[in-house]
Every structure is written in C-alpha cells, then in structure tokens.
VEXVO-750356 format. One record per residue: x, y, z of N, C-alpha, C in turn; residue in one letter. Coordinates in steps of 0.1 Angstrom, whole numbers, padded with zeros to 4 digits, always signed. Atoms other than C-alpha are relative to their C-alpha. Layout:
REM residues N
XYZXYZXYZa
...
This chain:
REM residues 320
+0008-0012+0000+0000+0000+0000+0009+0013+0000x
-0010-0015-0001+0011+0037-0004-0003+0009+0014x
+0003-0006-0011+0024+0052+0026+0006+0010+0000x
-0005-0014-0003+0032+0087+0034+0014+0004-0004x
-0016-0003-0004+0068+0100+0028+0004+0010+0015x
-0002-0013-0007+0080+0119+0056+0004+0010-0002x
-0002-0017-0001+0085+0152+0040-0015+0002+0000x
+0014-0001+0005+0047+0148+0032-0007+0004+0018x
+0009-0005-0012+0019+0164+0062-0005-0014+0002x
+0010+0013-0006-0002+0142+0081-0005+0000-0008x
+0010+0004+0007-0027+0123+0066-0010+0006+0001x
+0016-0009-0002-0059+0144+0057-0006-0016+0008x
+0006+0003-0009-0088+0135+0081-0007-0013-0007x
+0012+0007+0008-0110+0104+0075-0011+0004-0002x
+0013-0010+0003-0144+0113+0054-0008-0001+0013x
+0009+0006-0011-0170+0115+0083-0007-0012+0002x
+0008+0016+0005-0186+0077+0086-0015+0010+0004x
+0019+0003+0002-0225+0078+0078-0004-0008+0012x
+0008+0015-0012-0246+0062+0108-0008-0005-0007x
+0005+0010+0010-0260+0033+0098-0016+0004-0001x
+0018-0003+0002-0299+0034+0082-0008-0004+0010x
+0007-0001-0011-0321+0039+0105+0004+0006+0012x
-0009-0004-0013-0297+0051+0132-0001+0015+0003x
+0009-0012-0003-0305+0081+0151+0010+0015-0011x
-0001-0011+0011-0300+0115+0128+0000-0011-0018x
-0002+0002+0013-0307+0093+0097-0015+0004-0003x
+0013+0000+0002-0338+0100+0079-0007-0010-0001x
+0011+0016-0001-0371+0076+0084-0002-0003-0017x
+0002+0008+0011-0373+0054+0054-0015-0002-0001x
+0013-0006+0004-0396+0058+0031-0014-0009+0006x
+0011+0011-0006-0433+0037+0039-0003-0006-0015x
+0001+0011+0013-0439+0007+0019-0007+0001-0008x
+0010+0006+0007-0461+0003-0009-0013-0004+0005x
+0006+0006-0004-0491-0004-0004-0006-0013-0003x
+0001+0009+0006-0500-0038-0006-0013-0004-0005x
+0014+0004+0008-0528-0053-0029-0005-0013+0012x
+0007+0008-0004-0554-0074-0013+0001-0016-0006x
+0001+0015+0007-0554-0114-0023-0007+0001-0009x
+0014+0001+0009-0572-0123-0053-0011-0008+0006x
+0012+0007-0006-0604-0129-0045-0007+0005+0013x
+0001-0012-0017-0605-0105-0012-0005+0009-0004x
+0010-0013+0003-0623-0077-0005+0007+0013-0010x
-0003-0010+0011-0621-0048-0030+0004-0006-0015x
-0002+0006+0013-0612-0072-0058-0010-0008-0007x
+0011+0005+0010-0632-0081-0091-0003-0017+0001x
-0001+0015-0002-0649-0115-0087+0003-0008-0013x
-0006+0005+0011-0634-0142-0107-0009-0006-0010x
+0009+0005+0012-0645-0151-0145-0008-0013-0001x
+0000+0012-0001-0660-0182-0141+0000-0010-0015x
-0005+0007+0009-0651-0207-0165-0016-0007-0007x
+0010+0008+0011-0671-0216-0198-0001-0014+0003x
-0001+0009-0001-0690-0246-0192-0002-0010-0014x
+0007+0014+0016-0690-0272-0229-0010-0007+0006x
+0013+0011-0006-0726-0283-0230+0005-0014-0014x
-0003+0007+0005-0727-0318-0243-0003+0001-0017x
+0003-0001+0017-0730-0325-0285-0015-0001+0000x
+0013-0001+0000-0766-0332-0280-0004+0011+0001x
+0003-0013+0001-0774-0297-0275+0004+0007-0005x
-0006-0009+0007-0751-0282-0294+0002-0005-0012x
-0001+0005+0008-0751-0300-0322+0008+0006-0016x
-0001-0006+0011-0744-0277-0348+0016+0007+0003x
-0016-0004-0002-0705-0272-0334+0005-0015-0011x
+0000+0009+0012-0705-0302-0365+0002+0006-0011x
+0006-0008+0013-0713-0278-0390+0015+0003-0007x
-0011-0004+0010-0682-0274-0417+0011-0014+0002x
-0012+0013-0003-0660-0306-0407-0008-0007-0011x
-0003+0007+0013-0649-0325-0434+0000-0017+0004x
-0007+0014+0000-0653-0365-0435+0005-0009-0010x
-0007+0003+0005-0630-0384-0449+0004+0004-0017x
-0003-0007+0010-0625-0358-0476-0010+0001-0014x
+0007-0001+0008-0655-0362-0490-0011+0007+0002x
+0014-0001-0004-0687-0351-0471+0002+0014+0007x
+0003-0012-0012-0690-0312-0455-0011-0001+0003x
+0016+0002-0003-0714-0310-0433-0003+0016+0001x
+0004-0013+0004-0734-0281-0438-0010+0007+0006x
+0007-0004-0010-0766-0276-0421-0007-0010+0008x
+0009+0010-0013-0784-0297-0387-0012+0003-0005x
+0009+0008+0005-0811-0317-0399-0014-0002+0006x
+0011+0007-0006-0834-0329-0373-0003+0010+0015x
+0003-0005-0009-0845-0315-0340+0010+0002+0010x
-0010+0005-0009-0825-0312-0309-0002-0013+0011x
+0007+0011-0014-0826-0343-0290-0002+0000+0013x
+0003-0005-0017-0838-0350-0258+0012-0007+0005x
-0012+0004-0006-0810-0355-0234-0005-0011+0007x
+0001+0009-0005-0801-0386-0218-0004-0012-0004x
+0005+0010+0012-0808-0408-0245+0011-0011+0001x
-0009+0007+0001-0788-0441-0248+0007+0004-0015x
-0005-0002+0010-0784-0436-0281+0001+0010-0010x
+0005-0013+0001-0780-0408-0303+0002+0003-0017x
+0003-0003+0017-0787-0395-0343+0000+0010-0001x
-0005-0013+0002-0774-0362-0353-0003-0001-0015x
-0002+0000+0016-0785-0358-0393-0001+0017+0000x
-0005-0016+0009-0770-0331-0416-0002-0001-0013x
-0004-0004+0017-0770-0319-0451+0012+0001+0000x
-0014-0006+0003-0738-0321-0463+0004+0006-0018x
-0005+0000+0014-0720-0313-0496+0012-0012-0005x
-0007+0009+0007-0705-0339-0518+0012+0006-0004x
-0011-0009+0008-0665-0324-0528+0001-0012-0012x
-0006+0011+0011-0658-0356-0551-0009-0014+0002x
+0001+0015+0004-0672-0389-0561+0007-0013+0001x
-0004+0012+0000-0665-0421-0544-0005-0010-0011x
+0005+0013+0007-0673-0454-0559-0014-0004+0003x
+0010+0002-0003-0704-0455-0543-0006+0007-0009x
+0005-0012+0008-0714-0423-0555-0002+0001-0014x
+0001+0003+0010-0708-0432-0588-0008-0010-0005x
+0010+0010+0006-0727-0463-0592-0012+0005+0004x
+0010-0010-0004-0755-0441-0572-0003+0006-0012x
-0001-0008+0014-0753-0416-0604-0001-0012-0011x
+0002+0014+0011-0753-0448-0629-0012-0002+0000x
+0014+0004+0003-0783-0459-0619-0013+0010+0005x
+0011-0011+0000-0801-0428-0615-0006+0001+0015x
+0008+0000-0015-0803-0433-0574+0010+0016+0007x
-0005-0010-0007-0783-0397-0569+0001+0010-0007x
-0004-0009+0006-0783-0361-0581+0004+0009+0003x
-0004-0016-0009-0766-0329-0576+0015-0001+0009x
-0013+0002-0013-0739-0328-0547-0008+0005+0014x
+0008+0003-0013-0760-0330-0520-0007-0009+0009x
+0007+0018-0006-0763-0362-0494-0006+0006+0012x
+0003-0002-0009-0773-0364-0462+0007-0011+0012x
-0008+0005-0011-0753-0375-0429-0006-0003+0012x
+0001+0002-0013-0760-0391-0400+0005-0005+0008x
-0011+0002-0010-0738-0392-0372-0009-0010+0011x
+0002+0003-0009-0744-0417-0347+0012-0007+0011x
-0012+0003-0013-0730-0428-0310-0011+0000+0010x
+0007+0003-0015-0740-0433-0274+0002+0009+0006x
+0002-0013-0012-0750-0407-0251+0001+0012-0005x
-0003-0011+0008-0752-0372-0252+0012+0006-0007x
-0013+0000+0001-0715-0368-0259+0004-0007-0016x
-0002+0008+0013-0718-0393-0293+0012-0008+0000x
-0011+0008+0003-0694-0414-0280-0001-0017-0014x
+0001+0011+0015-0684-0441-0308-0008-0011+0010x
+0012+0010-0003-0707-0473-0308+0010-0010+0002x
-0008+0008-0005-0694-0504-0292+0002-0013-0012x
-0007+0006+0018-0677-0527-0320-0017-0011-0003x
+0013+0004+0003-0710-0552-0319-0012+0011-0008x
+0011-0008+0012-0735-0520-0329+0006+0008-0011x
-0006-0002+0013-0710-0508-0353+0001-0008-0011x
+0000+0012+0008-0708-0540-0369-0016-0004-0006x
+0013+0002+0005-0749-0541-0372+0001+0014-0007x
+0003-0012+0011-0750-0506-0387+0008-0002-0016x
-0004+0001+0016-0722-0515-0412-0009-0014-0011x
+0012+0015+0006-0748-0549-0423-0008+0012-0001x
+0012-0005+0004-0776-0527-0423+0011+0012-0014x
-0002-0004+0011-0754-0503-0445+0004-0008-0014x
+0001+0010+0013-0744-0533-0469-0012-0001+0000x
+0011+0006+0010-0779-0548-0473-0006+0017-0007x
+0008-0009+0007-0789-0509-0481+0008+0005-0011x
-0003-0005+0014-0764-0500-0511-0001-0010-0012x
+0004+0008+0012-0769-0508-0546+0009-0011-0005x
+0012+0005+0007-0775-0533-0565-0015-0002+0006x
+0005+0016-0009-0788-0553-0532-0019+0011+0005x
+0010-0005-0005-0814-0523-0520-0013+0003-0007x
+0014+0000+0005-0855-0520-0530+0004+0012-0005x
-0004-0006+0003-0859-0498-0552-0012+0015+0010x
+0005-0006-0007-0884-0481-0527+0006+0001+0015x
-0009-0006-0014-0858-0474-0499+0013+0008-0005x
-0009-0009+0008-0833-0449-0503+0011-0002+0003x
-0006+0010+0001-0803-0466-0509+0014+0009+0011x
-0009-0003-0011-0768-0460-0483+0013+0005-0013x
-0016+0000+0004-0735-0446-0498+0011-0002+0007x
-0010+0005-0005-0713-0449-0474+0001+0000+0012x
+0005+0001-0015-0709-0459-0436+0017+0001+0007x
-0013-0004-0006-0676-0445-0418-0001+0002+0016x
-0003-0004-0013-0661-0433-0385+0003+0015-0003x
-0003-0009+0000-0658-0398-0374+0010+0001+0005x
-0015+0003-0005-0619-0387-0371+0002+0005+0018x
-0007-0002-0015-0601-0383-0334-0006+0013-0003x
+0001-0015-0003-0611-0350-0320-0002-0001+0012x
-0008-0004-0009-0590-0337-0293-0004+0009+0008x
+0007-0015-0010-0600-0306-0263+0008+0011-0012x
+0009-0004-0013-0613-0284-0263-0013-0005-0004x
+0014+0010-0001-0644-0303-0280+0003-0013-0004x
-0006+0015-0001-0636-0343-0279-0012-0004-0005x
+0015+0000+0005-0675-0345-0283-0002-0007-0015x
+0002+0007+0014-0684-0372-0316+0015-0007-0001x
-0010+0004+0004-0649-0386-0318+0003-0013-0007x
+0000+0017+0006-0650-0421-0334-0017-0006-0004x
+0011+0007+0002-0686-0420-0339-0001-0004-0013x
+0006+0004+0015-0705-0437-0370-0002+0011-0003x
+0009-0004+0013-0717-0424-0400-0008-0007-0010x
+0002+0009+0019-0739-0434-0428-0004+0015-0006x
+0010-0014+0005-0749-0410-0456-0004-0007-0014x
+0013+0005+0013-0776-0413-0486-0003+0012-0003x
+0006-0012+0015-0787-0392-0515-0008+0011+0008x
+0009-0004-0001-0804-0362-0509-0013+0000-0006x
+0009-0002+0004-0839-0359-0516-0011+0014+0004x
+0005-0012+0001-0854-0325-0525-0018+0002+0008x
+0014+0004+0002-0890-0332-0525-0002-0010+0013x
+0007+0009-0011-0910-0348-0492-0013+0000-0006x
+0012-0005-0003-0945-0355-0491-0006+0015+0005x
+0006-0013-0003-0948-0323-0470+0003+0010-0005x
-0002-0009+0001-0931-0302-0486-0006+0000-0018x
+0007-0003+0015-0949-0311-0527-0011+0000+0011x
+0016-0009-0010-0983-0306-0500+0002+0012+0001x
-0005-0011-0008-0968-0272-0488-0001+0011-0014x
+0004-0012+0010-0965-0259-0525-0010-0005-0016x
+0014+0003+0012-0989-0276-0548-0014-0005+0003x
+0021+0005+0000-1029-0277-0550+0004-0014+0000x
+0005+0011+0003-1037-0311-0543-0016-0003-0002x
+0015+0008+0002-1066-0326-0557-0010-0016+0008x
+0003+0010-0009-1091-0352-0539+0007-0011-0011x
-0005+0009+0011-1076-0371-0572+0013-0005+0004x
-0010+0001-0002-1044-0364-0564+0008-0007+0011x
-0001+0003-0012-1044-0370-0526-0003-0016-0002x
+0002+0014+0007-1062-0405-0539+0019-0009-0005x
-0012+0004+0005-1026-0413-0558+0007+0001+0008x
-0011+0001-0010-1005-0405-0530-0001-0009+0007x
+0002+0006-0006-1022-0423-0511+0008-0019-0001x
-0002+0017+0008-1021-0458-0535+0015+0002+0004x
-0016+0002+0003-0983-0450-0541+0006-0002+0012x
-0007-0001-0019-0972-0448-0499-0005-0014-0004x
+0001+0015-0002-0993-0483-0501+0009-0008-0006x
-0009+0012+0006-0972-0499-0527+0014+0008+0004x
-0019+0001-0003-0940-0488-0517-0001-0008+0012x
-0001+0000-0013-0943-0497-0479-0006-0020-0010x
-0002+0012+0006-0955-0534-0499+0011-0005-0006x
-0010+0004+0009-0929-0532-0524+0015-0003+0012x
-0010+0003-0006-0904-0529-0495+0002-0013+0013x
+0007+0017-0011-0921-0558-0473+0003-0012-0010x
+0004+0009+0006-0923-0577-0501+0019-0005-0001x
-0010+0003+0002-0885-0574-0506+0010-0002+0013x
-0007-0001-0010-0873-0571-0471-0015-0007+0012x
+0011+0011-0010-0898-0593-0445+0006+0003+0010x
+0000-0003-0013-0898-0579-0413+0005+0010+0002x
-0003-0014+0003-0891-0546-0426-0006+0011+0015x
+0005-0011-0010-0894-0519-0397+0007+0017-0004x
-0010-0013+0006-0887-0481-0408+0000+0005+0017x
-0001+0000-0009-0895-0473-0371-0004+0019+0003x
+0003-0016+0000-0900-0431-0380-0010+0004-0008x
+0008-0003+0015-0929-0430-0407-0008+0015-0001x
+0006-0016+0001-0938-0392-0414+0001+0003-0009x
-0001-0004+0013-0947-0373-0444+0011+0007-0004x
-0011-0009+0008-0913-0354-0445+0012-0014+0003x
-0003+0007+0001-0898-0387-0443-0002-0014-0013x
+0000+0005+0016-0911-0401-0479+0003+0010-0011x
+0001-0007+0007-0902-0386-0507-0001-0004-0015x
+0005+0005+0017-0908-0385-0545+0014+0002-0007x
-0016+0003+0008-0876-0396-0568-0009-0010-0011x
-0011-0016-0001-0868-0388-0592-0005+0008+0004x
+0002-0011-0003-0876-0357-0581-0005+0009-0011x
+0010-0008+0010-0903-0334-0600+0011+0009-0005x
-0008-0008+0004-0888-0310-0623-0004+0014+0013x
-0001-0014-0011-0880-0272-0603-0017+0006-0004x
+0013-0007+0005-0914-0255-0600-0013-0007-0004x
+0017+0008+0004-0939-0284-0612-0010-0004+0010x
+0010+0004-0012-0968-0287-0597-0015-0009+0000x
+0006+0013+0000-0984-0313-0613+0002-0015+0003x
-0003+0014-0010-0987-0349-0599+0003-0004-0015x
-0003+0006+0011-0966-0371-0622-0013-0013+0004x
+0013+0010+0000-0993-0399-0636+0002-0014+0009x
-0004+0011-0010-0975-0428-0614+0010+0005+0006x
-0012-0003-0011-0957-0409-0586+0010-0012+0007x
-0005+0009-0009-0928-0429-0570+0003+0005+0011x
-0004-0002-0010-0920-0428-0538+0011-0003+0006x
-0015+0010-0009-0890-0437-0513+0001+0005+0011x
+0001-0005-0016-0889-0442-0476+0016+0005+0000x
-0008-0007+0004-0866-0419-0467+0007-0001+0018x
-0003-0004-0008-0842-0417-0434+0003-0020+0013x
+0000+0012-0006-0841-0447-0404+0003+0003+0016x
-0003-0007-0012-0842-0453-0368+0014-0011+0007x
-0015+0003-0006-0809-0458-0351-0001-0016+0010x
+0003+0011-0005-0827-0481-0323-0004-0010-0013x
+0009+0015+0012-0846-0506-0350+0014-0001-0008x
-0005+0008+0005-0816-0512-0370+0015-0004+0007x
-0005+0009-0008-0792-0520-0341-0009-0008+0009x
+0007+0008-0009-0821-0538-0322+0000+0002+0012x
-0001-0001-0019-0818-0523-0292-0011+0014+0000x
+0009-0008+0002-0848-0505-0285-0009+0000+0016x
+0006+0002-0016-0851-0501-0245-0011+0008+0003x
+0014-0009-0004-0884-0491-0231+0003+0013+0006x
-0005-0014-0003-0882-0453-0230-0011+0008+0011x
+0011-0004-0011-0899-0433-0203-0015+0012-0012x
+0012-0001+0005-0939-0420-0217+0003+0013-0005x
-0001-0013+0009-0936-0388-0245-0009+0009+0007x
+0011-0015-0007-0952-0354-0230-0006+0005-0007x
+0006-0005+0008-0970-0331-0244+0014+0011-0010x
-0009-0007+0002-0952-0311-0269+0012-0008-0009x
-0007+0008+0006-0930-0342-0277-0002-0008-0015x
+0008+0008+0007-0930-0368-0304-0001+0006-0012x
+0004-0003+0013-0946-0373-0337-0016-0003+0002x
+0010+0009+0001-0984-0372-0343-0003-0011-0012x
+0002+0016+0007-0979-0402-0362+0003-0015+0007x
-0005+0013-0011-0969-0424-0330-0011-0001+0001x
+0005+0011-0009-0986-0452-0323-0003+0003+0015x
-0001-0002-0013-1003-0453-0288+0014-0007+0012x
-0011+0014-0011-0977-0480-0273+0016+0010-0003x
-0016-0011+0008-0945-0455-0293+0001+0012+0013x
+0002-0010-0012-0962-0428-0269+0002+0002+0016x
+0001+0005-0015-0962-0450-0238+0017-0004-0001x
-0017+0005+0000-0924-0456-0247+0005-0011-0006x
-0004+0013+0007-0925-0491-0266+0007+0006-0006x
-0011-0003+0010-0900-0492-0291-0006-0003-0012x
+0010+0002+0015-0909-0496-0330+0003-0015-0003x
+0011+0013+0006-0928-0520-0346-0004+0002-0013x
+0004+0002+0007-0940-0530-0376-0017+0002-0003x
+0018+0000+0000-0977-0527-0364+0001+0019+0003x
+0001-0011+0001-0966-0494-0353+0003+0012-0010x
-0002-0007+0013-0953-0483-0387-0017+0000-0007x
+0017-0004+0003-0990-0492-0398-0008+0003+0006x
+0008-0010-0010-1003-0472-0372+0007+0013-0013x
-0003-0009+0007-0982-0443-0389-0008+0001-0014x
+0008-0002+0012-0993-0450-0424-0015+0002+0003x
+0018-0002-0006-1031-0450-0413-0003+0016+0002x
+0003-0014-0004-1026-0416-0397+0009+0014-0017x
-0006-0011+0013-1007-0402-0429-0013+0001-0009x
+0014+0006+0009-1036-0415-0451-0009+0006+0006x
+0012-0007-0002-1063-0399-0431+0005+0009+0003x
-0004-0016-0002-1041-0362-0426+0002+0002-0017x
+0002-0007+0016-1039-0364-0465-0014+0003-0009x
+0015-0004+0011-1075-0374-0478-0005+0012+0010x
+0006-0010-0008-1086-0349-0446+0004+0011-0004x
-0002-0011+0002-1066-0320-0462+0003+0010+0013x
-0009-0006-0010-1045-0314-0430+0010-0004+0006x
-0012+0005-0001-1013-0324-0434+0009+0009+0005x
-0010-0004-0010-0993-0298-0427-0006+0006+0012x
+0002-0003-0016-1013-0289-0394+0007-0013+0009x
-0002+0015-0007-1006-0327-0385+0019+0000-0001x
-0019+0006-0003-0965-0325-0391+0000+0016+0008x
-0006-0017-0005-0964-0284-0375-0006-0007+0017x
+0004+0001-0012-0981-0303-0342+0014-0004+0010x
C-alpha cells in the first residue's frame, strides 16, 4: 500500500462515517407500498367463471363445416334437438359432396343420386356421441351393406357410405369415433310437394295408393321390414319433380326416406312416456307409452298419414 513519505503532512482526516440506516439522525425510510389485497378478497373483481361445454346433443351444430373423410362437409343440422339422456344418439345433416366415391358413382349410374348433395348421419351413445361399441358398429355396417346398390329395393333410399368420425381432441372431444352413414339427398318430401302444390281429392287418392305400394314393395322385398320413424317429411318422391312443377306425375314414386338408429341396431329399451309437446303425431299409442318400433306401429303411422292427407290437413298434422 502507499504510505506517506516523511516530508509529506499528516494524513488528511478520515471522510465522516454515515450512521448506519435507520440510526438516530438518519432520515425515516420511506413507507412501503401499499400492498394489494389477495385475489379474490375484499375490493377485488370477482373471478370469470369458467365456460361450461354443453354436451354434442345440444349443441349440435359445433358439426357444422368438418370434413369426413374428404369427401362429405357437413353443412346444415337436420333434425330437432334431441332430448337428453338418450342411450343412443342420431345427429343428421345436409352435407356437400366435394368428389365422387365409388359408391357415388354407381349411385349416379343408376339414377339413385343427383346434384352434390347427401345427407349425414352421425351416430354414437349418449349425449357426448361417444363411438358405438364394436358389436353395434358391426350391425350398422350390415344394415349399410344390405342398403347399397344393387342389393337395396328400389323403394328405400339406398346408403352410400358408412364411416367413423376422425379423433377429435380438447377443447371439443365431443363425436370422436362416432359412426356415420350418408344417402342421397332428396329434395322433395310428401310435405313439402303438399306445402307448394294444390292437391286434388284425385291427387291426394294417388298419393295415397303409391305410400301403399312402396311400404308393400319394400315388405315384399325385405320381410320384417321396420322403418321405425314414418312421417310425411320422411317419404319422398324420386326422381324428383322438375324445379317448380306442380303437377302430380301420372305414377308418382316414392322412397322411404331416413331410419331409426334403435330398430336397426335392435336395441330398442323401453323409453320413459312422451309429454305433451314431444313426439310425432304419427306415433302409435304404445311409441307414446315408450315401446320401441314395430312394424304394427309403422301401420299405425301409415293409417294416420292417409287420413291427414284425404282430410286435407297435413301440414297442421307435421307443424303439431
């Protein structure tokens, strides 16, 4: 270290030491911040509570634009919203056709498809649409073989294709492996050529005959045939009237149009008794009390379509 010479003065003084902080003559340090309350304590905003996902059955239409297997957008929800707590569950859509499978194409060959527009129906268990367990997967794909062409009547409307819906991961998981089948659209229902063309007591007469022979034609071909849903926006006329006609062609055809999920996996558990408000008025008393469908109760349906058509109050009878 450097130390003084002795020609050099004393050493200047040491600087004054500082008393330590807080030490008496120092100044009071400053006061703290004030501290914030806990979240969730008084004066603070209460917390957002967290969006609850209602299940697919109610929301159904979070479907809407997904692609299946590169062929089918789905476009617009189809059917009602179901009632919750259902074992099993049927979601149908309109979709759009992007391209022509092989189905599709022999569909188009023999004149059982037009346009680009099918129709989808997603099925699964519970309100959630979880996929179907390999046994009723395995009956839906049989029911969709005996329904594509050659093999299907030519009064049922025939199946194009029967898939799975892909993985889907949070934040909606909701449908992930469920079935599908989809089949032709059909423009034209019973209620909706009622809804824009005069019918005649002539006319109503022909509709009539023609619902008989199909609902024969398809007994005749299929024995122990159950459609399980029979309603006038559930037959329709194919081919399909030209745009705007509103004349009855001279031998309208028909084709049952749609199916019920229970009746063609056979599981059809006694459901608790339909309310007011519910339902179709084309159920059967026993459909009402919760049986499951029948074949006596499809000719209950037909009975009640037949007397809302010659009666000339069909669409009061589907708007009930």
């Amino acid at each position: 270290p450097l130390l003084p010479s002795p020609a050099s003065g004393p050493p200047s003084a040491p600087p004054p030491s500082r008393p330590p902080l807080g030490g008496p003559g120092s100044p009071s340090p400053s006061a703290p911040p004030l501290s914030r309350p806990p979240l969730g304590g008084a004066g603070s905003p209460p917390p957002v509570a967290a969006k609850v996902r209602r299940p697919l059955a109610s929301e159904p239409q979070r479907l809407i634009g997904l692609v299946l297997e590169g062929r089918y957008q789905l476009q617009r929800y189809l059917s009602r919203t179901p009632k919750a707590g259902q074992p099993l569950l049927k979601l149908t859509y309109q979709a759009t056709l992007l391209g022509d499978g092989p189905e599709e194409a022999r569909a188009r060959a023999a004149g059982r498809l037009a346009g680009d527009q099918v129709i989808v129906a997603v099925c699964g268990r519970g309100d959630t649409a979880q996929p179907l367990d390999p046994a009723q997967h395995a009956r839906l794909q049989r029911f969709a073989a005996e329904r594509q062409l050659p093999a299907v009547a030519q009064a049922l409307l025939p199946v194009l294709h029967c898939g799975r819906l892909p993985p889907r991961g949070e934040p909606d998981p909701d449908g992930s492996g469920a079935s599908f089948v989809v089949q032709p659209h059909v423009a034209d229902t019973l209620l909706t050529y009622a809804e824009r063309a005069p019918l005649s007591l002539g006319d109503r007469l022909e509709l009539g005959r023609a619902l008989c022979r199909t609902l024969a034609a398809v007994l005749a071909h299929q024995p122990g045939f159950v459609h399980g849903d029979l309603t006038p926006y559930r037959v329709g006329l194919w081919p399909p009237p030209p745009p705007g006609a509103l004349a009855l062609p001279d031998s309208p055809q028909l084709v049952l149009l749609d199916f019920s999920l229970p009746a063609v996996l056979k599981e059809a558990p006694r459901q608790p008794a339909l309310g007011p408000g519910t339902g179709s008025p084309y159920l059967s008393p026993e459909r009402w009390a919760g049986g499951p469908p029948s074949a006596a109760a499809d000719l209950y349906a037909l009975a009640a379509i037949l007397y809302e058509l010659l009666g000339g109050d069909l669409l009061r009878a589907a708007q009930c």
